[in-house]
Residue frames as a rotation matrix with the C-alpha (Angstrom) as fourth column:
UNK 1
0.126 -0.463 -0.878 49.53
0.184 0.880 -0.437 218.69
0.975 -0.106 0.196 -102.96
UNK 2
-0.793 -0.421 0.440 50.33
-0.278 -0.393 -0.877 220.81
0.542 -0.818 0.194 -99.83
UNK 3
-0.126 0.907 0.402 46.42
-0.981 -0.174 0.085 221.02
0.147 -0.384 0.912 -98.82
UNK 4
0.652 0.565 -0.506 46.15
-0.557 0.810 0.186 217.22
0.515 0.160 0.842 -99.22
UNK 5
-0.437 -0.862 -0.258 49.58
0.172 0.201 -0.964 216.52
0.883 -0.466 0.061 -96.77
UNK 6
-0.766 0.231 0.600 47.98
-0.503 -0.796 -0.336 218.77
0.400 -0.559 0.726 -94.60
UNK 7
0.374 0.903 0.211 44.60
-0.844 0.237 0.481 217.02
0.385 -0.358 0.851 -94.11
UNK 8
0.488 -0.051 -0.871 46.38
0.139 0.990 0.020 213.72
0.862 -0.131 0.491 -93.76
UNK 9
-0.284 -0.623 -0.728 48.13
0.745 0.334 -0.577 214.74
0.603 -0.707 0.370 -90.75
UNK 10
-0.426 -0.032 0.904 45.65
-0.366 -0.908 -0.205 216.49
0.827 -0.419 0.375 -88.96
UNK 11
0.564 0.646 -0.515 44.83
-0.181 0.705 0.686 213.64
0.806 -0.293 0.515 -87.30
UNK 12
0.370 -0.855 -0.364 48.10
0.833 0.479 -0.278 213.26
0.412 -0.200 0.889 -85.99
UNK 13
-0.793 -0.429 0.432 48.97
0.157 -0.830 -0.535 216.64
0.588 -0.357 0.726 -85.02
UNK 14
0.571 0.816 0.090 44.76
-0.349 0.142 0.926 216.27
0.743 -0.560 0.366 -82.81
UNK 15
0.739 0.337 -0.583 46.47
-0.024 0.878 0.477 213.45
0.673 -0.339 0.658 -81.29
UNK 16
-0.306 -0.947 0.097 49.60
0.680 -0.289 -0.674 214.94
0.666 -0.140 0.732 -80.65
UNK 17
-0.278 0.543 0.792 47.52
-0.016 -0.827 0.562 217.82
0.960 0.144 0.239 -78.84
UNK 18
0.698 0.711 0.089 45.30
-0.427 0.314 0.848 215.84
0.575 -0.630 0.523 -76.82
UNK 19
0.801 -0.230 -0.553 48.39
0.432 0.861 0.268 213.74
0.415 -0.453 0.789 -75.53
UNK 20
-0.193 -0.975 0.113 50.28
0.602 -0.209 -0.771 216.64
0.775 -0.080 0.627 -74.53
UNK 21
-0.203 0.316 0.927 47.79
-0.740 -0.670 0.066 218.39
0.642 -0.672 0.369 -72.60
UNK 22
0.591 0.435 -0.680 47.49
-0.053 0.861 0.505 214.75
0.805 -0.262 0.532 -70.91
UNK 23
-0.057 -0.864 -0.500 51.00
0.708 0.317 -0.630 214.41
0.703 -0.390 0.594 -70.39
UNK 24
-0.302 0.229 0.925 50.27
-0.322 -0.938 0.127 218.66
0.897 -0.259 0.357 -68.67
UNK 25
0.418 0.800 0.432 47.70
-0.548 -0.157 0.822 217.51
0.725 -0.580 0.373 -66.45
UNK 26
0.609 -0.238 -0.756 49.94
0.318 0.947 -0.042 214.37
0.727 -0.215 0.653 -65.41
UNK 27
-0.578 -0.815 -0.037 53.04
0.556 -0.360 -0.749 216.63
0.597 -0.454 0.661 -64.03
UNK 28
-0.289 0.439 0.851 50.58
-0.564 -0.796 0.219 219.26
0.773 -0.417 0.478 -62.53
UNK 29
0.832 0.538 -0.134 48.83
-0.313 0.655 0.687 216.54
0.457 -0.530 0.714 -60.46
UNK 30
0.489 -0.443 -0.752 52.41
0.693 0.721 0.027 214.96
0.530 -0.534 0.659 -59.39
UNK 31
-0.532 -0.588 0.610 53.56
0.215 -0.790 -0.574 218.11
0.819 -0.174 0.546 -58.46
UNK 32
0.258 0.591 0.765 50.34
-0.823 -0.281 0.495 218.89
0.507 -0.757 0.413 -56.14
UNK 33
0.957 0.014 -0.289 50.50
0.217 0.627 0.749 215.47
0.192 -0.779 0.597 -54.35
UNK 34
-0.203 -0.979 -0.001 54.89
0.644 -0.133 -0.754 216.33
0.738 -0.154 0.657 -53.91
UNK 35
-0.526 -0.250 0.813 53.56
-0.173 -0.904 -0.390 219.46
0.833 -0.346 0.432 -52.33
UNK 36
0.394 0.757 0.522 51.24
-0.679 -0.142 0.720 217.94
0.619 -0.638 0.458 -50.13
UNK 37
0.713 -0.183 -0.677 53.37
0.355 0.927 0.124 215.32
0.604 -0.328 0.726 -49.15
UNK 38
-0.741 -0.668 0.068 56.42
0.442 -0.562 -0.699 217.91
0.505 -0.488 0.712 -48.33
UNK 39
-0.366 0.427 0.827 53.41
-0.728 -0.684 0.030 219.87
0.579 -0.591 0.562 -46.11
UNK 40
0.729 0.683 -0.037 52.59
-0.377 0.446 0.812 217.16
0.571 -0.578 0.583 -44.45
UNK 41
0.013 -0.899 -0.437 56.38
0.939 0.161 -0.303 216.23
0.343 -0.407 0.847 -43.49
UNK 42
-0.679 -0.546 0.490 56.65
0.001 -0.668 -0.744 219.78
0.734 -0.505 0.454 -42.39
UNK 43
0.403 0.814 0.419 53.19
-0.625 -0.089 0.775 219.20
0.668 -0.575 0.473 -39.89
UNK 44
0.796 -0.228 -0.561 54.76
0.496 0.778 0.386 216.15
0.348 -0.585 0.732 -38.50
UNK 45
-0.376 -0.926 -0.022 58.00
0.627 -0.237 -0.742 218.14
0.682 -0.293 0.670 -37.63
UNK 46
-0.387 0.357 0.850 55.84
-0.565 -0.821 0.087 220.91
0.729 -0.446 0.519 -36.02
UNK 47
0.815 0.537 0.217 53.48
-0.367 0.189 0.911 218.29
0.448 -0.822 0.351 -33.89
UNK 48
0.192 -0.807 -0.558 57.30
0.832 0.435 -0.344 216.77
0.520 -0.398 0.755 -32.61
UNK 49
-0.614 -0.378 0.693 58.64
-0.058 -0.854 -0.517 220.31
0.788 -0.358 0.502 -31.79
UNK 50
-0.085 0.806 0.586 55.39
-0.778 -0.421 0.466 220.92
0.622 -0.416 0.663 -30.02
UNK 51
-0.786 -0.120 0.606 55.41
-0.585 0.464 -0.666 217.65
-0.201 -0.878 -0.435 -27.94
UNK 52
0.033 0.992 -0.125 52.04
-0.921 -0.019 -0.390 216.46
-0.389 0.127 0.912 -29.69
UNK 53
0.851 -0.070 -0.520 53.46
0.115 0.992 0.055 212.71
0.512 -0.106 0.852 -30.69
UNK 54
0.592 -0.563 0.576 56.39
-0.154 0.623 0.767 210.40
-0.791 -0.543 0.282 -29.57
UNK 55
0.034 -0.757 -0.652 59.42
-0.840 -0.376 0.392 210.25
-0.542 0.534 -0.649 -31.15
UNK 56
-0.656 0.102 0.748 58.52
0.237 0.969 0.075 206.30
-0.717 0.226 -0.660 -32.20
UNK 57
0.375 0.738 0.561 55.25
0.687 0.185 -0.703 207.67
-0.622 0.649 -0.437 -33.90
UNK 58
0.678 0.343 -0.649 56.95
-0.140 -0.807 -0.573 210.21
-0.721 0.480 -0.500 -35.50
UNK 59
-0.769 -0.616 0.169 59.89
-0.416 0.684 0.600 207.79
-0.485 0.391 -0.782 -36.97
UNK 60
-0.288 0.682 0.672 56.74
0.670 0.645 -0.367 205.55
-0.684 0.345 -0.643 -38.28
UNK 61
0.182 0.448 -0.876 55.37
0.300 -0.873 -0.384 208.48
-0.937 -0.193 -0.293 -39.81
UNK 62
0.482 -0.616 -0.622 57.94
-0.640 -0.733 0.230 209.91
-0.598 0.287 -0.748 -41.30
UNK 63
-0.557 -0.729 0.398 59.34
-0.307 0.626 0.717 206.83
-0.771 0.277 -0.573 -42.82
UNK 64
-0.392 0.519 0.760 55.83
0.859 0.501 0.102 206.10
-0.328 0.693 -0.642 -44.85
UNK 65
0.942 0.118 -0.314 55.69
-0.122 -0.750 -0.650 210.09
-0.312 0.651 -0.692 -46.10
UNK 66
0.179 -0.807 -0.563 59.42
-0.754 -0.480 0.448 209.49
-0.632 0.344 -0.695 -47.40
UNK 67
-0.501 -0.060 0.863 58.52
0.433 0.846 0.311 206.11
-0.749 0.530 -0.398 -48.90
UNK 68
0.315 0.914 -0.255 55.73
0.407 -0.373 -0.834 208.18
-0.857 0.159 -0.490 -50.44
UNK 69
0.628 -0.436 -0.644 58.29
-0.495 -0.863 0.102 210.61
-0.600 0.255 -0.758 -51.76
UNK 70
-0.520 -0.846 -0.117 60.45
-0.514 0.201 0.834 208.50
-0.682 0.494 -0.539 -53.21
UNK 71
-0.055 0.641 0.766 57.83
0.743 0.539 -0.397 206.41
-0.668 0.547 -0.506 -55.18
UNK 72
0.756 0.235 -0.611 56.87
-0.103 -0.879 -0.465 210.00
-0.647 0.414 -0.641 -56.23
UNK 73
0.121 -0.918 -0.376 60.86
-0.776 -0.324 0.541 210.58
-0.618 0.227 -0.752 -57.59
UNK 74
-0.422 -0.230 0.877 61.00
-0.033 0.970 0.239 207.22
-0.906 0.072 -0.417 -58.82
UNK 75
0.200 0.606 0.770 58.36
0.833 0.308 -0.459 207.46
-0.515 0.733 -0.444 -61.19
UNK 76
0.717 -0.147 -0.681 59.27
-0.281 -0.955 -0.090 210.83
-0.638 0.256 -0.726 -62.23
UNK 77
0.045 -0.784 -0.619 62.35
-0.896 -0.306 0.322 209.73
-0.441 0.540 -0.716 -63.48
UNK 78
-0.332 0.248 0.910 61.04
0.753 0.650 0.098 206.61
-0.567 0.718 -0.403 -65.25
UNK 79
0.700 0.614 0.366 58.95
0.582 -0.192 -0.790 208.86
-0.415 0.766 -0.492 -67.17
UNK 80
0.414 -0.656 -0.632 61.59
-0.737 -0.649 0.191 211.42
-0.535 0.387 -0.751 -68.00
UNK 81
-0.351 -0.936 0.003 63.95
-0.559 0.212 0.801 208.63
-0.751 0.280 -0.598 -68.92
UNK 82
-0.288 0.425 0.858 61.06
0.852 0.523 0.027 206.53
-0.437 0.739 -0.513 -71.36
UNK 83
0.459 0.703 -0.543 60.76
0.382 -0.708 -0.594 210.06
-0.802 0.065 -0.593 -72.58
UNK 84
0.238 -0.929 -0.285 64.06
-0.470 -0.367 0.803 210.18
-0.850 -0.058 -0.523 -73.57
UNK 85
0.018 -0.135 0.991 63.85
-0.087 0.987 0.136 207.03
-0.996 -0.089 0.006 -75.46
């Protein structure tokens, strides 16, 4: 009886597998673009320091890598919270 439980829900435990190493790749990937977004907010501080824009372009900038960021956050915590569910 065990052996025949078993087969019927190895389908389900495949799928269960395949949609966790998804879910893996998903966070890994929002994590790299977070990090690339926080290294590009620290470049834009450096070319200010340095004199290399205008304090106007670097407001403009800076305002559509923190829109970025928050989109980023945003969706993060949709998924956490339909995770929850």
């Amino acid at each position: 009886m065990f052996i025949i439980d078993d087969l019927l829900a190895s389908p389900a435990r495949g799928l269960m597998f395949v949609l966790k190493k998804i879910n893996e790749a998903v966070q890994k990937e929002r994590e790299a673009q977070e990090k690339a977004t926080m290294a590009e907010l620290t470049a834009l501080h450096r070319e200010l320091d340095e004199g290399k824009i205008t304090e106007e372009e670097f407001d403009a900038r800076e305002q559509v890598l923190l829109t970025r960021l928050d989109g980023m956050q945003e969706d993060d915590g949709d998924d956490r919270n339909n995770a929850g569910s």
